[in-house]
N, C-alpha and C positions, 0 to 999 in steps of 0.2 A: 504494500500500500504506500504511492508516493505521497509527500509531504505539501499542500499546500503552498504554494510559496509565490511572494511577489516581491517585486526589488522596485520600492516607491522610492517617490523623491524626496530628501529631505527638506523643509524648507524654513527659512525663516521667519517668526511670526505665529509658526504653523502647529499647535501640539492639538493631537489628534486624542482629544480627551474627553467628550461628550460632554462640557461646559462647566467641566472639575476645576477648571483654571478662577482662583483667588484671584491674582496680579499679574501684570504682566509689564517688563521693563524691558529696554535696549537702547543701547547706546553704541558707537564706533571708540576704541581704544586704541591708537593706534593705525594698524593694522588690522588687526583684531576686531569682529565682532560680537561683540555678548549682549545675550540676551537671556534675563531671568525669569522663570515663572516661579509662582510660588500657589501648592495644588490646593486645593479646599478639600477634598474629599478622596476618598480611593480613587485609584483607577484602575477599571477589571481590564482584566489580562494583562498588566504591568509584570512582566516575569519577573523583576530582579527584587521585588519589593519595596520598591523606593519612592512609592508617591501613595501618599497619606496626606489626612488634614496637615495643613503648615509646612509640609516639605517644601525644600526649595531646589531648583533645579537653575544651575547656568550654564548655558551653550555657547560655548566658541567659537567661530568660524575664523580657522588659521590657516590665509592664504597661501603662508611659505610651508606649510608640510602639505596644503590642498584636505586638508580634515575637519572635518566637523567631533568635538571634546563636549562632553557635559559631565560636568562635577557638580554631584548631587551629597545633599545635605540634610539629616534629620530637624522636623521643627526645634530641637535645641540647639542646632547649629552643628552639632556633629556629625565630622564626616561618613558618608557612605560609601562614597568609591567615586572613581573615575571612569565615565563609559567612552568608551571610540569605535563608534560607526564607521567601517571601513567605508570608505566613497568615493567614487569617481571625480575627477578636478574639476571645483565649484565654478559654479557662473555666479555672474551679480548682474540686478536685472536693476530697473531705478528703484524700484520701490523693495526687494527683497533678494535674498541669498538661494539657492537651492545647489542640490547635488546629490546626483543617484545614489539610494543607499546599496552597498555591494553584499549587505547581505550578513557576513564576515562581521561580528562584534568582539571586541577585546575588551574587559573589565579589569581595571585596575584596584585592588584593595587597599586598604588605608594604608594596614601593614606593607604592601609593594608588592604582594605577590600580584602574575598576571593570568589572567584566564582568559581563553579562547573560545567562544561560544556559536553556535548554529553552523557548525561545519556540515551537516545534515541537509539541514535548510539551503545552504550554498551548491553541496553536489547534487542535489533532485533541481536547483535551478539551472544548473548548468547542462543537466540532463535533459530540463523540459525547453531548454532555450528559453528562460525568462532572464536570463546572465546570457551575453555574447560568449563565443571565446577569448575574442581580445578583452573582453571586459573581465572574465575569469583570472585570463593569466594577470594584467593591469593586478586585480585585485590579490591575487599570491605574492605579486612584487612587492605591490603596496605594504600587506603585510609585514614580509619578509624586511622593510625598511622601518618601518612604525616601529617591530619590535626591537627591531639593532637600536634606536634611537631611543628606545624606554629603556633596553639596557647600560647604552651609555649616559644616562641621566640629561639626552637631548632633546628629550619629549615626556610629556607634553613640556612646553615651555615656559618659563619661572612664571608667567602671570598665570596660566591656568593650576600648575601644581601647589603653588603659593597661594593660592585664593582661599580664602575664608571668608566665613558669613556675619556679619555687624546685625544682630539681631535687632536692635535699637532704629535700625533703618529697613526694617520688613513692615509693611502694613499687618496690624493685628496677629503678630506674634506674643506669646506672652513677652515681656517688659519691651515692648517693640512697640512700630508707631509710634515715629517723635512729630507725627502731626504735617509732617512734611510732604503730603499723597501729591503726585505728581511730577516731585523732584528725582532726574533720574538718580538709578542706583551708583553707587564707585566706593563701594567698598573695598574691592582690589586686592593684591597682594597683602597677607598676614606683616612681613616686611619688605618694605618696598624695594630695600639695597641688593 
């Protein structure tokens, strides 16, 4: 029995949550695009268990690796992990970011181990042609670079690995809410040096 499988686009703006989404923040960093949500409620079928009332989720979109990062965070601000959507090299349109998702996920743990996820999911796409084969191989290279680059502590990059949560600047987290709704997020790197 083959596996379901589709390779959507990721996009910016975009969380496909059936109107679980609390807040929704972004701003240009740089380079760098981040964009925060912060969820209200469960969200079914979330495999990794990471979005619950007050989680908060911020996405990266980092031109010079061509990746899309989300460092996700429990409502107390502790961390959950690092997720990386393997993706084909993003586009930027005037109004928003996108990029095929390849399927291929790697989850980064607080502690640093790394996990490889839906390799499953990747060979029935690849079988059923919902992955090209250039899009296949692209995506084993890809891999094969992401992880040399997490082993040499060249990825994700100090803002995304460094980012911590300023709960003080979350709408309606406990001791959160400084009244400020509107103003974007920058809470940014833990230390900024």
């Amino acid at each position: 029995m083959g596996i379901d499988v589709k390779a959507p686009e990721i996009k910016s703006g975009i969380f496909d949550a059936g109107g679980n989404v609390r807040d929704y923040r972004a701003e240009q960093i740089g380079d760098v695009f981040v964009e925060r949500v912060v969820w209200d409620a469960e969200v079914p079928g979330e495999p990794r268990g990471w979005a619950g009332p007050g989680y908060i989720w911020y996405r990266f979109w980092i031109p010079t690796f061509e990746q899309v990062v989300e460092r996700c965070f429990a409502a107390d601000g502790a961390l959950l992990g690092t997720h990386v959507d393997l993706c084909a090299p993003m586009s930027w349109e005037v109004d928003h970011y996108q990029a095929r998702d390849l399927i291929l996920d790697l989850r980064i743990e607080p502690d640093g181990r790394v996990l490889l996820y839906n390799e499953a999911a990747f060979e029935e796409a690849v079988r059923a042609e919902t992955l090209t084969e250039a899009e296949a191989r692209y995506a084993e290279k890809h891999l094969r670079a992401v992880t040399a680059a997490i082993a040499s502590d060249r990825f994700p990059p100090p803002l995304v690995r460094n980012w911590q949560v300023d709960l003080r600047r979350i709408p309606a987290q406990a001791g959160g809410n400084d009244g400020r709704a509107g103003v974007p997020e920058a809470s940014g790197p833990a230390n900024p040096s």
